[in-house]
Each structure stands twice: as C-alpha cells, then as structure tokens.
C-alpha positions in Angstrom: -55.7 -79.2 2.5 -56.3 -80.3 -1.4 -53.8 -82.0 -3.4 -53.1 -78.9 -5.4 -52.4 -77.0 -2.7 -50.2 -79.5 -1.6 -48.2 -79.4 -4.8 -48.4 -75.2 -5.3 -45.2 -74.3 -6.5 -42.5 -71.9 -4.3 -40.0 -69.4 -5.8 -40.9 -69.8 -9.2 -43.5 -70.0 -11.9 -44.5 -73.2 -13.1 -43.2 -72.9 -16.4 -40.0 -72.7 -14.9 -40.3 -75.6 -13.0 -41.4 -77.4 -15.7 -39.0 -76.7 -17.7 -36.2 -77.9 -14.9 -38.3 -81.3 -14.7 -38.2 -81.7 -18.6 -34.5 -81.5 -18.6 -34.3 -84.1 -15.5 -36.9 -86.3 -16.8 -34.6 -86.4 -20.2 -31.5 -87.6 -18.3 -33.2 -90.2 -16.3 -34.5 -91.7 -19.9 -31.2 -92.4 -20.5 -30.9 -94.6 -17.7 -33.2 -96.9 -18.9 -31.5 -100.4 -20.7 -33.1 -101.6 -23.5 -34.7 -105.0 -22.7 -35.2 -104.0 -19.0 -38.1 -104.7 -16.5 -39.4 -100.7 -15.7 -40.7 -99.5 -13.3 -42.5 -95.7 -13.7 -43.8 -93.5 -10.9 -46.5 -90.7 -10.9 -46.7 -86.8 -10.9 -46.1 -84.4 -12.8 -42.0 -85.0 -13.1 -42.7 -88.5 -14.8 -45.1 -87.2 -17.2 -42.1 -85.8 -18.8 -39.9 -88.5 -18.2 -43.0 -90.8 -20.0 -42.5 -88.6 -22.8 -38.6 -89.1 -22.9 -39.0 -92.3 -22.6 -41.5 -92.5 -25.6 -39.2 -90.5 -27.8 -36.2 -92.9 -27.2 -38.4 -95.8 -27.7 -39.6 -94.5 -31.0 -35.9 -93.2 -32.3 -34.1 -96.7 -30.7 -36.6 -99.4 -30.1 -36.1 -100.3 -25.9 -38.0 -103.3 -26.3 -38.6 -103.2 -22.6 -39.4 -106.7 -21.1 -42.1 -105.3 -19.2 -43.5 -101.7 -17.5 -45.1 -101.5 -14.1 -46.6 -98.1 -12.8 -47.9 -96.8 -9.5 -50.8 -95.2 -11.2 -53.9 -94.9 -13.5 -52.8 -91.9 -14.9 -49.0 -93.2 -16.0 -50.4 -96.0 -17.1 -52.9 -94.4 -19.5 -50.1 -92.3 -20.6 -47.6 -95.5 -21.5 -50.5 -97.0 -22.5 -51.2 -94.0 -25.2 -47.7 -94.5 -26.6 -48.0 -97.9 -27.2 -46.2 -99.2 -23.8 -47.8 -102.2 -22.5 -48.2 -102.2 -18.7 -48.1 -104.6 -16.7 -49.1 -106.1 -12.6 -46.7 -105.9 -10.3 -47.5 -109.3 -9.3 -46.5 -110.2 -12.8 -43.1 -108.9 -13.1 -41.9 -109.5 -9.2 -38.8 -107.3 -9.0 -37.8 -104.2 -11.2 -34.2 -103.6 -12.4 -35.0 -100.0 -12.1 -37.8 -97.2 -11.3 -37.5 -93.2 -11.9 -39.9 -91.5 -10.0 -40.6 -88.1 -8.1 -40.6 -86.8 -4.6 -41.8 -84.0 -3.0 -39.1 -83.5 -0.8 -35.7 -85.1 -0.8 -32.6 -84.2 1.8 -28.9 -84.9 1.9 -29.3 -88.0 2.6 -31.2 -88.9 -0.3 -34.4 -89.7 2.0 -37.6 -88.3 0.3 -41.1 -87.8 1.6 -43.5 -89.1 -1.3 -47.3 -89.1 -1.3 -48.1 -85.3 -2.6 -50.5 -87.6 -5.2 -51.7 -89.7 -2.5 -50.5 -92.9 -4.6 -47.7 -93.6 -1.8 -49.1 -96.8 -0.6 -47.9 -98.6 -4.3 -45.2 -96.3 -4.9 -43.8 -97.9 -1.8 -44.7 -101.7 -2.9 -43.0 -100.5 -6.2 -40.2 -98.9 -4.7 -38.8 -101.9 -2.5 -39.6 -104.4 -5.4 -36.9 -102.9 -7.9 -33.0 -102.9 -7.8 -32.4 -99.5 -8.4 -34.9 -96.5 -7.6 -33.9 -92.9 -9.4 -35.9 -90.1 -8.3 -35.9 -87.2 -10.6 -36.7 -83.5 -8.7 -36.0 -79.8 -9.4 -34.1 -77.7 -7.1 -37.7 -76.8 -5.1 -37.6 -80.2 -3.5 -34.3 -80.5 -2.3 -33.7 -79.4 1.3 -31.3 -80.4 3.8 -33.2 -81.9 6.1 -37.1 -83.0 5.2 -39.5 -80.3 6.0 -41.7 -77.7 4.3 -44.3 -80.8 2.9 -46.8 -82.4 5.1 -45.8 -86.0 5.3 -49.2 -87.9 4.0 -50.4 -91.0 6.0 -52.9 -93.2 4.9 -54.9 -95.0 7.4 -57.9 -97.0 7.4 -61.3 -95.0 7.6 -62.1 -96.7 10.9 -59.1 -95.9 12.4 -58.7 -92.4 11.5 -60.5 -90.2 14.3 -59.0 -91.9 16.9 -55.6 -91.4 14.9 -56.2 -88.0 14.4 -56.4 -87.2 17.6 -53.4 -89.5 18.9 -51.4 -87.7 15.8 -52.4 -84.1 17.7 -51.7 -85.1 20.8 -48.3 -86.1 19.9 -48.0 -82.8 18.5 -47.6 -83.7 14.8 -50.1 -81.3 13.3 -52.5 -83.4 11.1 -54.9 -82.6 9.1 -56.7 -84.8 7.0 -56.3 -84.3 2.9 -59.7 -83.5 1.2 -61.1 -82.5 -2.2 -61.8 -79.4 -3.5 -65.5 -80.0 -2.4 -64.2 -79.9 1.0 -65.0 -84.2 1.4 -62.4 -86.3 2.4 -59.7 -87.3 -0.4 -60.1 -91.3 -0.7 -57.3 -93.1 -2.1 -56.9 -95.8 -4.4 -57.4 -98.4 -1.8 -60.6 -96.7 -0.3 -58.7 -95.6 2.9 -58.1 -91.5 4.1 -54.9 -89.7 3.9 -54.4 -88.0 7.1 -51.8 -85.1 6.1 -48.7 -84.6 9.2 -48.0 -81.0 9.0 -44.8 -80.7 11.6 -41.6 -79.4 10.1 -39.1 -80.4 10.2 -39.9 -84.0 10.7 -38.2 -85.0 14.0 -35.5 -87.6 13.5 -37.3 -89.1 10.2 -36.2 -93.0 11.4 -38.0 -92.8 14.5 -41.0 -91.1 13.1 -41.3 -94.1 10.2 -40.9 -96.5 13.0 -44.1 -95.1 15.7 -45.9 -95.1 12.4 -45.2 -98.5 11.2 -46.1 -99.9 14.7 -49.3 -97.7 14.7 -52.4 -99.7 14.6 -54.8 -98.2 11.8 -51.9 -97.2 9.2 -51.5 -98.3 6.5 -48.1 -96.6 5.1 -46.4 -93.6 5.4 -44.7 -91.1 2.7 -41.2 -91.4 4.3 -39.2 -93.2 1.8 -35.9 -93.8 4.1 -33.2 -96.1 2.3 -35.1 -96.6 -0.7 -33.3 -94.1 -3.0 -30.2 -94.6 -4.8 -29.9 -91.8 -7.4 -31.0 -88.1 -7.6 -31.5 -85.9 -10.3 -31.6 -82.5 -9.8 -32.4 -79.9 -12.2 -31.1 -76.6 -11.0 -32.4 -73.3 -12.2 -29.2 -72.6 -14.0 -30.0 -75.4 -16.3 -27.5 -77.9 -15.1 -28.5 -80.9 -13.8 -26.8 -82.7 -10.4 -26.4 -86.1 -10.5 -26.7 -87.2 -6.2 -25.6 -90.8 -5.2 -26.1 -92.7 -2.3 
C-alpha cells in the first residue's frame, strides 16, 4: 500500500475536500497569538493552514517567537513565506500546534501517520501546550477505523514483527513506494501499515505497541488532542473540545 492510496479520498472529489480544509485551515490561523512559539504539522490540511497563516502574517505582522515543523515540506513552505524555522531542540515546548489527522473519533483520539512523518509529529505533539487538529468531515468517525494505523519499526526488527503483528491478527502490511520498494522514513526505519478496523480498544493497542521491542512509535495519538475543527460539507465549520 503507497501513501497515495492511503490518503485516496471517500465520498467526494477532492476539490471538495479541499475546499472544506481551506475553510478549517482559515479558522485555526486565527488561533494563532502573535508573539507565540508555533508549532506546524504536515499534509495536505496544513498546506492551507501555511497559507492562512502567511496571509495574516502579511496583513497583521504575528511576529512569531519562533516556528517548529514536523517536516521538510512545511518547512520549505514557511520557509518560502519568509517564516524562519526552527529545531525543536531550540524552542523546547510549544504554546500551540495545528495539525491534521487521518482519522479522529468522539473522543478526540486521532490516528496520524498517513505521511509517514508520525515519529516527530509525536515528539512535536507532547512538547506543545495546546494541539489543534484541523480535519474535514471524511475523517471524523466515531470510533477509529477505516485507516491503517502506521507503525514504524526498525528495519531489523520488522520481519519478525510482521509476523507477530499477523499472528495477533492485526493485518499488516508494510507501506511501499510506488515502485513497489519499501517506503523508508525520515529516520531510515520501515513503516509497517496495521490494517484491522476498527482498532480494538485503542489504549490497549498503544500500550502492546509501546512495550513491543523493535517499534519505534505508533500513529495512535491518544490524549494529545485538545481542539477539533471540522469542516462539514455544508460549509460550517464544528468547533470539538476535549
């Protein structure tokens, strides 16, 4: 399974989804304080959010204390506006992040990874005071399913862990590239795709894989989320607390 296939749109065309994530991506820009430490995810959600962001920064002047991103192509985009990004190592914690999920249920518990940058989206995620995920209505379900839930685990690790995965019945397959080679990650390591749905009991699953020898993180983003934005087809958007 390739990343594109991962992220193939259901129920509607993607200029319709795009369109929702514009509209979502506005809203969350206003979140942002001027003078703030920021913290920016990745996908195609946040590219419009980068966009907002830019546009307010050009009309207001944020003055942002400093930007952190979970990727190579957000930073090139801030970067392209004139945003200057920083380490994460630089800034230590975040007063807020706005970010994407592929799936997100009612208790605002999201799986993340679609882009196979999850690994720093996580470090990014639990280093920042407030995380705001920004989704259409296509992600939203009421209990987390209908996404593969990516793993990455280190390239020694990952036969054996393929097979424990389909022994335990979790349906893995391991993420490749359109060449049909395995989809290496920003840390050199595989992403080894879980394909069950729906996820049984999501805390127990994110525990047996943080005790797993051989992963290195999950996509299940459990208690990390404090505000949703949803853009519904209607053109409203819901605004989801924890």
């Amino acid at each position: 399974m390739t990343p594109d296939e991962l992220k193939a749109p259901k129920g509607m065309t993607k200029q319709q989804q795009d369109e929702l994530k514009q509209e979502a991506a506005k809203q969350a820009a206003a979140m942002v304080q001027p003078g703030s430490v920021l913290g920016v995810g990745t996908g195609s959600t946040v590219k419009f959010f980068i966009d907002a962001l830019a546009a307010r920064e050009q009309s207001e002047g944020l003055h942002l204390k400093a930007i952190v991103t979970t990727s190579s192509r957000s930073q090139k985009q801030l970067e392209g506006y004139g945003f200057t990004v920083s380490e994460l190592a630089d800034i230590g914690q975040a007063d807020l992040i706005v970010d994407g999920a592929d799936r997100v249920d009612a208790n605002l518990d999201g799986i993340k990874g679609g882009g196979g940058a999850l690994t720093l989206e996580k470090n990014v995620a639990v280093n920042c005071k407030k995380n705001v995920w920004i989704v259409d209505e296509s992600k939203v379900v009421t209990h987390l399913s209908g996404f593969p839930l990516p793993v990455e685990v280190l390239p020694i690790s990952a036969s054996h862990l393929f097979t424990k995965f389909e022994a335990a019945g979790l349906e893995p397959a391991y993420r490749t590239q359109a060449d049909g080679s395995k989809y290496i990650t920003h840390y050199g390591n595989y992403i080894i795709d879980l394909g069950v749905s729906p996820l049984p009991i999501p805390a127990g699953l994110a525990d047996y894989l943080d005790h797993t020898v051989g992963v290195v993180e999950h996509g299940l983003f459990l208690n990390l989320c404090d505000e949703v934005l949803i853009a519904h087809s209607d053109g409203t958007i819901e605004d989801r607390k924890r």
